[in-house]
C-alpha positions as CSV (number, residue, x, y, z in Angstrom):
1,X,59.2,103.2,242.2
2,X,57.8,101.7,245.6
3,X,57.5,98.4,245.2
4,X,55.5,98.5,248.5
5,X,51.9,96.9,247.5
6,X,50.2,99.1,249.9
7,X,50.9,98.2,253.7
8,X,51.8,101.8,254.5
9,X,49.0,104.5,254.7
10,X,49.1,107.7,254.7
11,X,50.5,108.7,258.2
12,X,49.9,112.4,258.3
13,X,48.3,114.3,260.7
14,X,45.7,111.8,261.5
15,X,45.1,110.8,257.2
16,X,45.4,107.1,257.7
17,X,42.5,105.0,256.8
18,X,40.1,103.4,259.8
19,X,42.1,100.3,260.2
20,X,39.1,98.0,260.1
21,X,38.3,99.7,256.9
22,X,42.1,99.2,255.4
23,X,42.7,95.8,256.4
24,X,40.1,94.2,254.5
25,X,40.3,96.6,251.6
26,X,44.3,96.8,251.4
27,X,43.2,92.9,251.4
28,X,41.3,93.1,248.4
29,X,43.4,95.2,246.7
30,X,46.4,92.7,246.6
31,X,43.9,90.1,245.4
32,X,43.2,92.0,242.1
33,X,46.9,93.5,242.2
34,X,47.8,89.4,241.8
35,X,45.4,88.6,239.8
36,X,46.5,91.5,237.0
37,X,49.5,90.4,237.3
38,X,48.9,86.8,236.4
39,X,47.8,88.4,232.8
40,X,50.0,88.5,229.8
41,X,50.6,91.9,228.1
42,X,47.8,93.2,226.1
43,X,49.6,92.3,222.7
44,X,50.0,89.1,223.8
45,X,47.0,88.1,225.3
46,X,45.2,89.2,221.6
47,X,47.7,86.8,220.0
48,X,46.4,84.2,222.4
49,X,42.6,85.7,221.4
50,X,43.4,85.1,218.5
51,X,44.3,81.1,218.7
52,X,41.9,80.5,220.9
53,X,39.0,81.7,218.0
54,X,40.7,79.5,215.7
55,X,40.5,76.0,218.4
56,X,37.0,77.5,219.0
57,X,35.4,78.2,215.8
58,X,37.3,74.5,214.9
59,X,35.3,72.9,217.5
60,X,32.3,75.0,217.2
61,X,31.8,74.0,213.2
62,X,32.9,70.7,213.9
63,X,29.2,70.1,216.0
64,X,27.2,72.6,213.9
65,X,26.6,75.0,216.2
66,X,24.3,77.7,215.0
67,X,21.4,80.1,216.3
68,X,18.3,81.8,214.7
69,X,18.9,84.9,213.4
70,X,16.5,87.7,214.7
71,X,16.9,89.9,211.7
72,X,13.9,89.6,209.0
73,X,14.0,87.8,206.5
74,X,15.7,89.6,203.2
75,X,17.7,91.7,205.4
76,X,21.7,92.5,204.3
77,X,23.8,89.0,205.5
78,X,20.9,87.0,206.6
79,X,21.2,83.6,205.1
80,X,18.6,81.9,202.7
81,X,17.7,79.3,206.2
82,X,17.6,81.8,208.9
83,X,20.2,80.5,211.0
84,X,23.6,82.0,212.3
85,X,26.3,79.5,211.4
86,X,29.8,79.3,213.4
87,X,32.3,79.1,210.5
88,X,35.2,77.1,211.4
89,X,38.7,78.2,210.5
90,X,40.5,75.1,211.2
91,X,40.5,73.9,207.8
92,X,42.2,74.7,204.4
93,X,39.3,77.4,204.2
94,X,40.0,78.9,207.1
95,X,43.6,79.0,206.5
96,X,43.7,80.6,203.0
97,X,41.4,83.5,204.5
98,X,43.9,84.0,207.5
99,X,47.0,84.0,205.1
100,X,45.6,86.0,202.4
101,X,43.8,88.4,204.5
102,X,46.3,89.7,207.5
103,X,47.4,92.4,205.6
104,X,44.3,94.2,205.1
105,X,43.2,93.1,208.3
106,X,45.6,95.6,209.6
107,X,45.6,98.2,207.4
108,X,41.9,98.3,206.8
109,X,41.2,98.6,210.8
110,X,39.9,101.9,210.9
111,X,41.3,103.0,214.1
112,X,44.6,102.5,213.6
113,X,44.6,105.8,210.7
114,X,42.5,107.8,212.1
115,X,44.4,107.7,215.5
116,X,47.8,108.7,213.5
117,X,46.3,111.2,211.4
118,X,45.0,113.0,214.4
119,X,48.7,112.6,216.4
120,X,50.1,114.2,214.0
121,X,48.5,117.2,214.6
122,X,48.6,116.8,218.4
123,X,52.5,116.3,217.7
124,X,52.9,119.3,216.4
125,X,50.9,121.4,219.0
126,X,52.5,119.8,221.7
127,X,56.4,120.2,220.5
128,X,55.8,123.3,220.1
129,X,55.2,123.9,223.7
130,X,51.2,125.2,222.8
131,X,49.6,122.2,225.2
132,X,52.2,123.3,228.4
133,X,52.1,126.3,228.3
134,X,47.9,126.7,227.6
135,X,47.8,124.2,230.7
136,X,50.1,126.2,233.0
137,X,48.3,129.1,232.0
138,X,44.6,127.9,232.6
139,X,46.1,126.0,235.8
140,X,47.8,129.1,237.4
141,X,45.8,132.0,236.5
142,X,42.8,131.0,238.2
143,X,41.5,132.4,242.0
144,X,42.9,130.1,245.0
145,X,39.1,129.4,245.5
146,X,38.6,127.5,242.2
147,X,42.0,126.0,241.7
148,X,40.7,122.2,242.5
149,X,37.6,122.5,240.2
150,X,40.3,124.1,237.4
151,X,42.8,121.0,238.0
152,X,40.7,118.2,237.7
153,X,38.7,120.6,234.6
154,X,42.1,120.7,233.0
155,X,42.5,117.1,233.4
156,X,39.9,116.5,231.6
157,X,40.1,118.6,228.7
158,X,44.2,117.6,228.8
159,X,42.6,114.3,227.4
160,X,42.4,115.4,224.0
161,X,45.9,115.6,223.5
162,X,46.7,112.1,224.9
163,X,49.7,111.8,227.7
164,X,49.9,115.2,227.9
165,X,47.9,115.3,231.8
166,X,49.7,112.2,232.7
167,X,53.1,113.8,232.1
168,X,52.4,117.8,232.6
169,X,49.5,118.2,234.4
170,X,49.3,115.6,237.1
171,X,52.9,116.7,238.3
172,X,52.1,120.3,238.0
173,X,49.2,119.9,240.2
174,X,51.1,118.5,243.0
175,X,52.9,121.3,242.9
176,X,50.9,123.7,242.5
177,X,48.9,122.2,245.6
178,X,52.2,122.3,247.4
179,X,52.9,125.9,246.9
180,X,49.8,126.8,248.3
181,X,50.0,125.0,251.8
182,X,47.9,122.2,250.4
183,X,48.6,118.6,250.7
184,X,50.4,117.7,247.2
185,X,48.6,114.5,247.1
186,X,45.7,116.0,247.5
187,X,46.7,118.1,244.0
188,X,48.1,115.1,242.0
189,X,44.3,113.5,242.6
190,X,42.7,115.8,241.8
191,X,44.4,115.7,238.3
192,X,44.8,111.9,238.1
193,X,40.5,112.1,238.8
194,X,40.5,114.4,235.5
195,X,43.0,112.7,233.4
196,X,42.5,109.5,234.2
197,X,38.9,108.9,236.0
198,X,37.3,111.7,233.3
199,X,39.0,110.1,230.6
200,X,36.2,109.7,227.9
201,X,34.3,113.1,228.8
202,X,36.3,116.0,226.9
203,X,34.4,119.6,225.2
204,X,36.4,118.8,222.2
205,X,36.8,115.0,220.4
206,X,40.2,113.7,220.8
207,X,42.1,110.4,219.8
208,X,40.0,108.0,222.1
209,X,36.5,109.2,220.0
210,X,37.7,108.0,216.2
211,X,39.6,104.8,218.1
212,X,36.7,103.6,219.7
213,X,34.1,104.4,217.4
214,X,36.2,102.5,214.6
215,X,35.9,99.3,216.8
216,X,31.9,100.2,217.6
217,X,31.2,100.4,213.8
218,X,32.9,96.4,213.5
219,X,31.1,95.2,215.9
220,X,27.4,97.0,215.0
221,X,28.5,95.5,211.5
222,X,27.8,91.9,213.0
223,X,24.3,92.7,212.9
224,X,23.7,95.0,210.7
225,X,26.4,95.4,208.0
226,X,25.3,99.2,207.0
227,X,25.6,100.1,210.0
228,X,28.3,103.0,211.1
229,X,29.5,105.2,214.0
230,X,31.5,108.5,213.1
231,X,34.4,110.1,215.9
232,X,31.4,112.6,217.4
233,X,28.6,109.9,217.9
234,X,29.4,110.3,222.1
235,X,30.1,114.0,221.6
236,X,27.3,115.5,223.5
237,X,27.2,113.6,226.1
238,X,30.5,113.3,227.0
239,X,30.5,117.4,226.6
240,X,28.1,117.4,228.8
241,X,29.6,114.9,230.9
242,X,33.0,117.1,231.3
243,X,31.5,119.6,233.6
244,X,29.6,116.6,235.9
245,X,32.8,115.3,235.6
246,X,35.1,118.5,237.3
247,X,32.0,119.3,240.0
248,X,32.3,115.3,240.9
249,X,35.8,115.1,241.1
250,X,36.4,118.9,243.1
251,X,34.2,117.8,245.1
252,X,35.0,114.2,246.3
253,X,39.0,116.3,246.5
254,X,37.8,119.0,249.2
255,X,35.4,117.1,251.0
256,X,37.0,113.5,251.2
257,X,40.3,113.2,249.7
258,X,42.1,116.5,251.0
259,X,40.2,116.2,254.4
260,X,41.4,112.2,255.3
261,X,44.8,113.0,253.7
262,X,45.1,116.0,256.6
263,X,47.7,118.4,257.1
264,X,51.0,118.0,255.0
265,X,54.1,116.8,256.5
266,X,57.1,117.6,254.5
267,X,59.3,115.1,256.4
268,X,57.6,112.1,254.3
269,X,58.5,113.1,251.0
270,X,61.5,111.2,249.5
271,X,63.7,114.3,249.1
272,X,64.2,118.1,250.0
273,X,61.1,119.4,248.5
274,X,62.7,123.2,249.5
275,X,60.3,126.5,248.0
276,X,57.4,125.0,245.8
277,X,57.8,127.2,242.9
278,X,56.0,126.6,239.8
279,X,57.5,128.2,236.2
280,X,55.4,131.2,235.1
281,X,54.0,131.7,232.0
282,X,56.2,133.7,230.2
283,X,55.5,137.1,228.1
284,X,56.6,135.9,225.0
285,X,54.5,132.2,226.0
286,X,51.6,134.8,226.3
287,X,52.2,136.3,223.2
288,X,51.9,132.7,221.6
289,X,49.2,132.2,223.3
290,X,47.0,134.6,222.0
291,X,48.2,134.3,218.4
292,X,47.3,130.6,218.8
293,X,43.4,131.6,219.9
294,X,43.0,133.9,217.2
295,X,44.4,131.5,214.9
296,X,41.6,129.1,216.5
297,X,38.4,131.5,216.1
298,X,39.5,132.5,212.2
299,X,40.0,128.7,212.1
300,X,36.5,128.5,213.7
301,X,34.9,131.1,211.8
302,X,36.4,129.3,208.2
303,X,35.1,126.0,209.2
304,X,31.1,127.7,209.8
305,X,30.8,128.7,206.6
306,X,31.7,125.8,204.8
307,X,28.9,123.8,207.4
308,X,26.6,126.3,209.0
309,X,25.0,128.3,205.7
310,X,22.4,126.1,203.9
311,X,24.1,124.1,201.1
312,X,27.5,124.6,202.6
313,X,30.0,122.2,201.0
314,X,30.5,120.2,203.9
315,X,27.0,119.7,204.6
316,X,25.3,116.2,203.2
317,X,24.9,116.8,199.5
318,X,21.7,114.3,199.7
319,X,19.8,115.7,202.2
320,X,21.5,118.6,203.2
321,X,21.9,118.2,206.9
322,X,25.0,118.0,209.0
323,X,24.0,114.6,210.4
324,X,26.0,112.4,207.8
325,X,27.8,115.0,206.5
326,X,31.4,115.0,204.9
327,X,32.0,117.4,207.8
328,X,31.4,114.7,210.7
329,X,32.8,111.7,208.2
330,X,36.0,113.7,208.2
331,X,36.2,114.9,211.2
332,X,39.5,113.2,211.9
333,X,40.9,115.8,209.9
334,X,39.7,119.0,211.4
335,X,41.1,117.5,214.7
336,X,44.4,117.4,212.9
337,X,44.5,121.2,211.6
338,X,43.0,122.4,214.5
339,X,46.2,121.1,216.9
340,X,48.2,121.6,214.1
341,X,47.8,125.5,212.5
342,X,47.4,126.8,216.6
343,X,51.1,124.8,217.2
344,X,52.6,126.1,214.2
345,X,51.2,129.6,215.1
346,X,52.2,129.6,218.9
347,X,55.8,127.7,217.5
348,X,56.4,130.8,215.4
349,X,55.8,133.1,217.8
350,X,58.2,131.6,220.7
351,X,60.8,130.4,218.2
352,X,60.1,125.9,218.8
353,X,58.9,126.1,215.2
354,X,61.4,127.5,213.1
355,X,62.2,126.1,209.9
356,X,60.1,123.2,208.4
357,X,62.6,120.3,210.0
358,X,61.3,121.4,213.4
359,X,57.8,120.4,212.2
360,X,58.3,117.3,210.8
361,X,60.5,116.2,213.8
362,X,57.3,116.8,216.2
363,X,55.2,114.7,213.7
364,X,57.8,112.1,213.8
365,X,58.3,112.3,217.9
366,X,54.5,111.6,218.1
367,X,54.7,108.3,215.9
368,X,57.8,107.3,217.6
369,X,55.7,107.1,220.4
370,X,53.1,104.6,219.0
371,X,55.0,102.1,218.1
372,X,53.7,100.1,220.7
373,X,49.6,100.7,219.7
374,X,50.5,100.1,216.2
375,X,52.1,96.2,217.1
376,X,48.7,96.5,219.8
377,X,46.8,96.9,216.3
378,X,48.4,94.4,214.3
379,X,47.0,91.3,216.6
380,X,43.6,93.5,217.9
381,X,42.7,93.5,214.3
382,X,42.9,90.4,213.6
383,X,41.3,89.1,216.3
384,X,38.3,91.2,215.1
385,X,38.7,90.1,211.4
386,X,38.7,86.3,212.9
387,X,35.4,86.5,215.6
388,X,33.3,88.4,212.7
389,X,34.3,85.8,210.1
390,X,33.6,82.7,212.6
391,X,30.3,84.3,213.5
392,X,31.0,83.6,217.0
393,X,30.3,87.1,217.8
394,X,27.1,86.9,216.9
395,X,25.9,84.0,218.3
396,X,26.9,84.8,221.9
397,X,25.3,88.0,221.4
398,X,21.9,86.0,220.3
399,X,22.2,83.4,223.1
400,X,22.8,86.2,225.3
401,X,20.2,88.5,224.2
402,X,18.1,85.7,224.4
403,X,19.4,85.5,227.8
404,X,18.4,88.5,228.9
405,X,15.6,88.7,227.4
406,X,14.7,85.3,229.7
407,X,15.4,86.8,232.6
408,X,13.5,90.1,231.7
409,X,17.0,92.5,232.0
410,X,15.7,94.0,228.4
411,X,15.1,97.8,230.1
412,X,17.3,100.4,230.5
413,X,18.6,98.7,234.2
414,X,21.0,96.4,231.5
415,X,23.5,99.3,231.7
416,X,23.9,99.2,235.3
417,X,25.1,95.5,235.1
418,X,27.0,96.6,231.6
419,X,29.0,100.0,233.3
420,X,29.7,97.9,235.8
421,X,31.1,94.7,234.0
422,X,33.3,97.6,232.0
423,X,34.5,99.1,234.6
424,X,35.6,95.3,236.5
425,X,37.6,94.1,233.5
426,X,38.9,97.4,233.2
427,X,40.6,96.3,236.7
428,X,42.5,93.9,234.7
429,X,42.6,95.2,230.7
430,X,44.1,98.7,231.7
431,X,43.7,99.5,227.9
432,X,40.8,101.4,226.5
433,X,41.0,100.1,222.4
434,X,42.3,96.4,224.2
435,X,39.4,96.1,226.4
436,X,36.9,97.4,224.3
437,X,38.4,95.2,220.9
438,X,37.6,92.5,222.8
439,X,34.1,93.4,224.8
440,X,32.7,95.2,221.8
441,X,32.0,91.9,219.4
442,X,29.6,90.6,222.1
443,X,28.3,93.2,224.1
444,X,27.4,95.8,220.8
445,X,25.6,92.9,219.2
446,X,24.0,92.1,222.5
447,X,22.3,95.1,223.4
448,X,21.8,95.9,219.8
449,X,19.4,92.7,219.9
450,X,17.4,94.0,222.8
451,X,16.7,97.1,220.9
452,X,19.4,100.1,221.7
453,X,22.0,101.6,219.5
454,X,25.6,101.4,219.1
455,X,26.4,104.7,219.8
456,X,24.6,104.4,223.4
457,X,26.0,101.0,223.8
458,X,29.7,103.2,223.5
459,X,28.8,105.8,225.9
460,X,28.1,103.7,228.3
461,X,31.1,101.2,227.8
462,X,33.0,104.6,228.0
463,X,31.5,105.3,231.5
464,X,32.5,102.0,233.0
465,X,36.5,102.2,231.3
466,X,36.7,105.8,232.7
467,X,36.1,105.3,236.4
468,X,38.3,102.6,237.5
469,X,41.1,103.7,236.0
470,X,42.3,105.5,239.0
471,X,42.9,101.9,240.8
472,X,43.9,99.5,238.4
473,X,47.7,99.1,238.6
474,X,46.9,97.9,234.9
475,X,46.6,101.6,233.8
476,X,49.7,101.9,231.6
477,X,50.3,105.6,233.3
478,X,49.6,103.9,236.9
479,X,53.3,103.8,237.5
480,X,54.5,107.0,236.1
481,X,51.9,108.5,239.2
482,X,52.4,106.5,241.6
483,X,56.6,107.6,240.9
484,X,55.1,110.9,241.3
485,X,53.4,110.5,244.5
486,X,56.4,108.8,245.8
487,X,58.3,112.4,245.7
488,X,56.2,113.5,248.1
489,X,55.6,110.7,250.9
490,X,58.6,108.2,250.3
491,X,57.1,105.0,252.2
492,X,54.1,105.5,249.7
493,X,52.7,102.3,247.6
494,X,50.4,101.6,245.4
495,X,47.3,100.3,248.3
496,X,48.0,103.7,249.4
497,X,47.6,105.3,246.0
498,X,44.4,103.4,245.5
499,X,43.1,103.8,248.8
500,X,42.9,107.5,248.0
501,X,41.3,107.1,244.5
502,X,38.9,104.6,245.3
503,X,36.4,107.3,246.5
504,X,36.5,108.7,243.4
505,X,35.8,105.7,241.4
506,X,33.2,105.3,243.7
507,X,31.5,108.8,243.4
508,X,32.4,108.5,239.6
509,X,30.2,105.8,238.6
510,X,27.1,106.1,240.8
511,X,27.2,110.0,239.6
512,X,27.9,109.5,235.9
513,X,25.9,106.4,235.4
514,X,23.1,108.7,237.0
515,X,23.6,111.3,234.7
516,X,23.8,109.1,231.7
517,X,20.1,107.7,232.9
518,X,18.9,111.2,233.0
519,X,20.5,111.9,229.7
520,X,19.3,109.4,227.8
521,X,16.4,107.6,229.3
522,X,15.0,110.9,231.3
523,X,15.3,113.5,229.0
524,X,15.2,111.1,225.5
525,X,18.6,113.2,224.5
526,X,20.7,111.2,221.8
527,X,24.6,110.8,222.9
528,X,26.3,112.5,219.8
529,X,24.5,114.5,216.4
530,X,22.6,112.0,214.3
531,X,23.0,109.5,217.2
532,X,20.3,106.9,217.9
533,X,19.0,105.8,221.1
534,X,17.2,102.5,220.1
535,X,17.9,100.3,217.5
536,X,15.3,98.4,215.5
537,X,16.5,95.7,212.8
């Protein structure tokens, strides 16, 4: 990897940025470059999170501090004298509730199983060599004319079966870029704008949905300890969002990316590039392929009748209505047998699934990879179970509601200043579940306080992580691309690889934050089935 921090840019057939333009901006760039760097890793900065609750809630309790609560009176948690007390946990209290608690802490932090149940099944597909090939094959069998839109579309979609676009895709794209007379740059941002910049928007919910919405639900609970948020309470919109999404990023590839970038030359990349050639999708790859997508639709067809038909068993049993259904509850687990029966199908059929070992070895590949999210868990949860208990959560969220409310940001222009704050510590917290962990306990009360719901208040957090992901060097993939890229134009650094996202982060947010305006202040259309867009005490 380049350890260049961005003084070379893109020297091409006239690609390189206007130099007024790069020196302040390669400038700023290796201002916030330093200043991620001063940060601890995630793990430990929640271990420090964590301390730091304890010192505060200790000083905190120590002077009394406390707020009015703006629930009414009788309502679940309020106390007999209305006020919001900070609990301190620097006393023998506090310490029996942190030693006999960490346990369940962790265990009882509801994204941590529903993430691993759904891997498993995402293991399995992806072993098998389902996710590659049904990539290459959506990738390469589409006209020259709409390969960009398909790339950064695939990119999208690839999010559903986590670091599959970071490690297939985004390579493949450069390639594939490549082989068509097409600056291979050009390619790989394209796919980096899907994978990476789209990240939240998907057709289908994937790991990110029951991971954040686990955290959402905690936080809402500060408020309003009834409350909860299921995996598809963003799902429309982000459906919806996946096709803004690839028409956003195609175009800001063709029209400003591809065009500044200019004409390939092949002298810049790091080693003999030779014949492009990409690896077909095989006949017997094929063959798997279409057992897999009928094993989907009988999948598909199974799962109607036990949802669509009036008094279906997975409809509510109360009220008889999908919203709050056993169908949407567990909804974890139809992501996990719908990656998992298509894998074990396509697996059969091309001989990576043969006997049962081959199975469980893909199940236990795709936990061996999360052995870092799981110690990420461990402290995250923790921190959560220490700001609900302190009630510090809550009070920010009513001195800043209040706030707000002072200043008369109480309408729907909050979520500007709210995507936008997302999107700047996402510069800095690379993580989705780290940043959001540790946003969601004061901004979901917040907003809840001025009167909108936790499942918009998600949506719109998810907006502001997505988009400037594609220039924060802390993106945990950020240096397996910027390795890529380095293939192809060896004096290559990371200014240069965020020089040519930026306009995509740019495009990104004013376009999606649009769209999410239209969506749900325009049109009145809820985020996700049952979802709310305003919350009343």
């Amino acid at each position: 990897m380049s350890s260049n921090n961005g003084d070379h840019l893109p020297q091409s057939g006239g690609a390189s940025l206007d130099p007024q333009v790069s020196g302040w901006f390669v400038r700023f760039l290796n201002i916030v470059e330093k200043l991620g760097n001063l940060l601890p890793h995630p793990i430990t900065l929640f271990a420090i999170f964590c301390a730091a609750v304890v010192v505060i809630s200790g000083i905190a309790g120590y002077f009394e501090l406390s707020v009015v609560d703006p629930r009414p009176e009788g309502a679940a948690g309020r106390s007999s004298d209305g006020m919001i007390h900070v609990v301190s946990l620097m006393n023998a209290e506090g310490l029996r509730m942190i030693v006999s608690n960490l346990v369940t802490n962790f265990t009882g932090f509801t994204p941590l199983g529903t993430v691993l149940v759904a891997l498993l099944g995402v293991g399995i597909a992806e072993r098998s060599g389902l996710l590659s090939a049904a990539m290459r094959s959506l990738v390469m069998g589409t006209s020259k004319r709409l390969v960009t839109l398909t790339i950064v579309f695939a990119g999208i979609v690839s999010n559903t079966a986590a670091e599959l676009g970071y490690v297939v895709l985004i390579p493949m794209a450069a390639m594939i870029f490549h082989s068509l007379g097409r600056h291979p740059l050009a390619g790989l941002a394209a796919a980096f704008a899907g994978v990476s910049g789209g990240y939240s928007a998907n057709l289908l919910l994937g790991t990110v949905d029951p991971l954040l919405s686990g955290i959402t639900e905690a936080a809402a609970r500060m408020i309003d300890p009834e409350y909860t948020v299921g995996p598809e309470a963003n799902w429309y919109f982000m459906f919806a969002s996946t096709f803004i999404i690839t028409f956003l990023g195609a175009f800001v590839t063709e029209k400003i990316v591809e065009p500044k970038l200019g004409q390939y030359d092949p002298s810049q990349a790091a080693n003999d590039l030779g014949e492009a050639k990409m690896e077909q999708v095989s006949a017997i790859e094929k063959r798997g392929l279409k057992a897999a997508g009928i094993a989907i639709v009988i999948m598909s067809l199974l799962l109607a009748l036990t949802v669509v038909p009036e008094g279906a068993p997975l409809r509510d049993p109360k009220t008889g209505l999908v919203s709050g259904s056993p169908f949407l509850k567990g909804i974890v687990a139809f992501i996990f047998i719908c990656f998992a029966i298509p894998g074990l199908v396509y697996g059969r059929i091309v001989g990576t699934m043969k006997r049962d070992i081959d199975v469980i070895n893909a199940m236990s590949h795709s936990m061996s990879s999360m052995g870092m999210y799981i110690v990420l868990v461990f402290f995250a949860s923790q921190f959560v179970a220490f700001f609900t208990w302190t009630n510090l959560g809550s009070v920010f969220a009513v001195a800043g509601a209040d706030a707000l409310q002072a200043i008369g940001l109480t309408g729907p222009l909050v979520f500007v200043v709210f995507i936008a704050m997302c999107g700047f510590i996402n510069l800095m917290l690379g993580s989705a579940s780290a940043q959001w962990a540790v946003t969601a306990p004061v901004f979901v009360p917040m907003l809840m306080l001025v009167g909108y719901a936790p499942e918009t208040i998600q949506a719109a957090y998810r907006i502001g992580d997505s988009v400037t992901n594609l220039i924060t060097p802390m993106m945990s993939y950020f240096g397996l691309i910027l390795a890529v890229a380095s293939q192809y134009n060896k004096n290559l650094g990371i200014g240069t690889l965020i020089a040519t996202m930026l306009p995509y982060t740019i495009v990104f947010f004013i376009g999606w934050t649009s769209f999410f305006f239209i969506w749900v202040f325009g049109f009145g259309l809820p985020v996700g089935p049952g979802a709310a867009t305003y919350y009343t005490p």
